[in-house]
C-alpha positions as CSV (number, residue, x, y, z in Angstrom):
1,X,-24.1,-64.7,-5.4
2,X,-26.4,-62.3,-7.4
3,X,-25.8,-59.9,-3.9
4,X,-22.1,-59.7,-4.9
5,X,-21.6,-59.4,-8.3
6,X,-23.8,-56.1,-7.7
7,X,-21.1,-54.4,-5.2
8,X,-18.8,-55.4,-7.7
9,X,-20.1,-53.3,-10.7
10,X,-20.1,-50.2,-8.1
11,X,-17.0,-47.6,-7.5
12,X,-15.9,-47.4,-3.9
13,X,-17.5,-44.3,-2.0
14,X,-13.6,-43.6,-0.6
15,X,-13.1,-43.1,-4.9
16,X,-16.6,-41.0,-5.4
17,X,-15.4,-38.5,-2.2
18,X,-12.1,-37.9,-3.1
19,X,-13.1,-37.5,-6.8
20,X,-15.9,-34.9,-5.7
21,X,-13.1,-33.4,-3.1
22,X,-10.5,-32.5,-6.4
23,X,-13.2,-31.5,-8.5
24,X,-14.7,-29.6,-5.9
25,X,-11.3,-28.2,-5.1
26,X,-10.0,-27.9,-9.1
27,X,-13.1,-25.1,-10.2
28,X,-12.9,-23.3,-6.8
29,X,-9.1,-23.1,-8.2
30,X,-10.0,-21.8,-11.3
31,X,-12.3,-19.6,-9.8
32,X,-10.4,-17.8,-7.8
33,X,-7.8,-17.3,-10.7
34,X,-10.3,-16.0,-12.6
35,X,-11.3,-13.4,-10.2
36,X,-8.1,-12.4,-9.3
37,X,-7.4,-11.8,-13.3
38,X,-10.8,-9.7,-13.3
39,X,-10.2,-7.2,-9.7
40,X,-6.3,-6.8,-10.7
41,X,-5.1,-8.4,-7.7
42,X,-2.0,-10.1,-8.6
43,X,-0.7,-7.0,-9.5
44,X,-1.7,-5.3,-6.2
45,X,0.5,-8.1,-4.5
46,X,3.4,-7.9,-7.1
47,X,3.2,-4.2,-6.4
48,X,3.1,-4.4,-3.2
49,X,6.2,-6.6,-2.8
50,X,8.2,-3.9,-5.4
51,X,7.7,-1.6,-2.9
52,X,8.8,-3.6,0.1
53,X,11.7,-4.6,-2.1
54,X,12.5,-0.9,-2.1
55,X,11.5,-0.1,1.3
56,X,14.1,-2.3,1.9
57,X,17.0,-0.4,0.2
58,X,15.9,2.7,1.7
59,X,16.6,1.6,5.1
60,X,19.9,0.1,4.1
61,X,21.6,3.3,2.9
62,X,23.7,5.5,5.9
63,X,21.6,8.8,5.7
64,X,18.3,6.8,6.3
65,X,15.6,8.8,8.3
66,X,12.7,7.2,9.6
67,X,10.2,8.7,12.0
68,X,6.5,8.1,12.5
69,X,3.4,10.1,11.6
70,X,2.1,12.9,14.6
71,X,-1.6,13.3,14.5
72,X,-2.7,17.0,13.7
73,X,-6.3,18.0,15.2
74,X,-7.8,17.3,11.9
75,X,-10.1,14.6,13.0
76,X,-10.1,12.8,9.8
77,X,-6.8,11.0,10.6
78,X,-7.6,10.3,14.2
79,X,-7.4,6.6,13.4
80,X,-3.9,6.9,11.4
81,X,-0.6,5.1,12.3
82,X,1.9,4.9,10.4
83,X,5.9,6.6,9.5
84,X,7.9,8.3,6.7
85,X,11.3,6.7,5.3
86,X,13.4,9.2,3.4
87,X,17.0,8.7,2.1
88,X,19.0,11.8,0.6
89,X,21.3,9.7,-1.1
90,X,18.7,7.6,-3.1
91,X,16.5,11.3,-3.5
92,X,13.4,8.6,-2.9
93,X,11.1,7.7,0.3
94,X,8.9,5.4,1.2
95,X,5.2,6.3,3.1
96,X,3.6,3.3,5.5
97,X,0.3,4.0,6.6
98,X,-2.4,1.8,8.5
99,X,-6.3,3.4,8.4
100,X,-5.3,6.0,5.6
101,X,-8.9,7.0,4.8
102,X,-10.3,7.3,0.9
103,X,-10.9,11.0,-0.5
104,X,-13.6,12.3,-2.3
105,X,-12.9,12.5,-5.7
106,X,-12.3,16.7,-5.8
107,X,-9.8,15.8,-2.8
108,X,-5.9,14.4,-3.2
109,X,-3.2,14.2,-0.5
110,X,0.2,16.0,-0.8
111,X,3.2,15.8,0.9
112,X,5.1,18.9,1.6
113,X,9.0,18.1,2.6
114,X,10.7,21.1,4.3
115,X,14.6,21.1,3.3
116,X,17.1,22.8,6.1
117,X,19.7,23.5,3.4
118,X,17.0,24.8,0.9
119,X,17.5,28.2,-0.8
120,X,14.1,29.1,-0.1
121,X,11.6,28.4,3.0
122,X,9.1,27.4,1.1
123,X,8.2,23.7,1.3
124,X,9.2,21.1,-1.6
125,X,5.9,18.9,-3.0
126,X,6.8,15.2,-3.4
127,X,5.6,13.6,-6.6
128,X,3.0,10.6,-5.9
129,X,0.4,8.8,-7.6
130,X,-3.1,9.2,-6.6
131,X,-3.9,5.3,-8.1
132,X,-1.1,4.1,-5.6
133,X,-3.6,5.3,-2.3
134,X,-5.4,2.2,-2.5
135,X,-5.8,0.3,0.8
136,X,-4.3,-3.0,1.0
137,X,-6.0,-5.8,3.2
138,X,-3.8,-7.1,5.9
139,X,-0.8,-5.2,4.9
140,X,0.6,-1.7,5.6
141,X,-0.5,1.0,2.6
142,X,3.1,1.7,1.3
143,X,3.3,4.6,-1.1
144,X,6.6,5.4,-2.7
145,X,7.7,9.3,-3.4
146,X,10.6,11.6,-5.3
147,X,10.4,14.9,-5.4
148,X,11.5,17.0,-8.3
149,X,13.8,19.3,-6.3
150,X,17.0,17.9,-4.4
151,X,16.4,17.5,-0.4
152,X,19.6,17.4,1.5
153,X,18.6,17.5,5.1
154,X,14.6,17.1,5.6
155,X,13.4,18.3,8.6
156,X,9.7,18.3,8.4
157,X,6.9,16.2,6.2
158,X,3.9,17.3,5.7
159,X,0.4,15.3,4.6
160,X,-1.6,17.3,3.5
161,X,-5.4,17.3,1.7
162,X,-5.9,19.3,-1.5
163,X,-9.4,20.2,-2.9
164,X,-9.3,21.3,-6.5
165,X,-10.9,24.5,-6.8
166,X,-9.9,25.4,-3.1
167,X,-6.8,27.4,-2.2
168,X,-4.5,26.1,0.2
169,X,-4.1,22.9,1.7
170,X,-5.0,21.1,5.3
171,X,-2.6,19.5,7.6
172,X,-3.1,16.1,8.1
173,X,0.0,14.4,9.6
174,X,3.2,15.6,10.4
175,X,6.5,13.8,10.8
176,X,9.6,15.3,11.6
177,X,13.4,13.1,12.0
């Protein structure tokens, strides 16, 4: 009898695992909250989906161009895919890239958009942010653009890497609709 009333004082192992499971399972939670809180991720997700979002109206509207990247020689893009949305209407596109590699910190990329009805040859520099190049895992880099100039009828895009303190730029990629 003695035997028994001992099992009885006693919680059920099937109660001590799944308690340990949930609390096991509650700080790795937490954790992992925290974290994300601390590296900015949850905004690199909302961000992400803002530009899908737009990526989205882009290829709605009638005068939609999209057309992928062509390598250049350079062989620091070798490993690039990726493709250029542009809409004249909107005056807004939307850059996809897989492999985009990281610059130095003296280097920036630049994309040159050559307008057909332009008064002037020269090419039209679309307005980006540097902070947006930041590579994504397991999702496309998408990087949105405007320029400051109105493009009617692109027919060439242009990636290209700056170095401050260096004149000119080098081709990268090329797209052209």
């Amino acid at each position: 009898m003695s035997h028994l009333n001992k099992k009885q004082g006693r919680l059920p192992l099937w109660i001590l695992i799944s308690t340990s499971t949930l609390l096991v399972f509650a700080l790795s939670t937490i954790g992992l909250y925290a974290y994300q809180n601390k590296s900015g991720k949850p905004e690199t997700s909302v961000q992400y989906a803002h530009l899908e979002i737009e990526k989205q109206q882009i290829l709605q509207q009638d005068d939609v161009i999209e057309t992928n990247w062509l390598h250049t020689l350079n062989p620091l893009v070798k490993d690039v895919r990726g493709s250029v949305i542009w809409s004249s209407t909107k005056q807004q596109g939307i850059m996809q890239f897989a492999n985009l590699p990281r610059l130095f910190k003296n280097q920036q990329y630049q994309l040159l958009i050559s307008d057909l009805n332009a008064e002037s040859s020269r090419a039209i520099e679309a307005v980006f942010s540097q902070k947006d190049i930041q590579e994504q895992k397991n999702t496309p880099l998408l990087i949105a653009f405007k320029t400051n100039e109105k493009i009617e009828t692109p027919f060439k895009f242009e990636l290209m890497l700056k170095e401050n303190g260096v004149e000119g730029s080098q081709p990268l990629l090329l797209a052209q609709p």
